[in-house]
C-alpha positions, 0 to 999 in steps of 0.5 A: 471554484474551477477544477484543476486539471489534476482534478479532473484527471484523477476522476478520470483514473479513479473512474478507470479503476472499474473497468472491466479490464484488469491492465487498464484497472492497473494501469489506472492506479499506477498513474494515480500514484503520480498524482496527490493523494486525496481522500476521495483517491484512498478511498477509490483505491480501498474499494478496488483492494476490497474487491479486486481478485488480480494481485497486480491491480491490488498490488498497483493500488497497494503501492500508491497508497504505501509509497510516500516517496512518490508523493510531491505532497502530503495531504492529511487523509481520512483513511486509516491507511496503515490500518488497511496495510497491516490487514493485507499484510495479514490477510492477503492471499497473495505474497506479492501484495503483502511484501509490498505492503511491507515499504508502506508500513517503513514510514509507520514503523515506529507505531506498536501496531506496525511492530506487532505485525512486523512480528507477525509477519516473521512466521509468513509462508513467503520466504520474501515477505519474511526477510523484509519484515526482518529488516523492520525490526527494531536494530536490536532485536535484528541483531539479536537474530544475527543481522546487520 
């Protein structure tokens, strides 16, 4: 079978991702985000948010693997993807990454994991990470805290 140039290209960006240099680990993410999202791109993309000490390389590798409207195709993973985002929504040190986290767990929001770190997330130290994990909360209970 002859490889897809798509193929070929997202070798080339997962192969970026351990570059020395941080804008070109970065940008290399940013462009696996326009590309399908395979099982061997997940699990390039953890291994970068495991090591990775620059929040906006983590933060380019946690927005592909959140953002499903920038996704043409679905493609059935491996990973338990919003397992890893619930972690770094606990656990990363930087609010930036864990806002971001926040828009990949909407499509997730219906599981009681999801719900229960949500929930966890309304006593975060960033006043941004708690206003959008208000905003996925169940349409009663926002209401009950006086939101629309």
């Amino acid at each position: 079978m002859v490889p897809q140039e798509s193929d070929t290209d997202a070798a080339a960006l997962r192969a970026a991702l351990h570059d020395p240099d941080a804008d070109v680990r970065r940008r290399a993410a940013r462009a696996l985000d326009h590309l399908p999202l395979d099982n061997a791109t997940v699990a390039a993309l953890v291994d970068l948010i495991r090591v990775e000490r620059i929040p906006k390389v983590r933060g380019a590798a946690v927005h592909v693997l959140a953002c499903e409207g920038c996704k043409t195709e679905v493609c059935p993973l491996e990973f338990d993807v919003v397992g890893l985002l619930i972690e770094l929504l606990r656990d990363d040190p930087s609010a930036e990454v864990r806002r971001q986290t926040i828009d990949g767990l909407r499509v997730a929001n219906h599981e009681p994991r999801v719900q229960e770190a949500i929930r966890a997330a309304l006593n975060d130290p960033s006043r941004k990470v708690r206003g959008k994990a208000l905003y996925l909360l169940p349409r009663d209970e926002r209401r009950v805290r006086g939101l629309p």
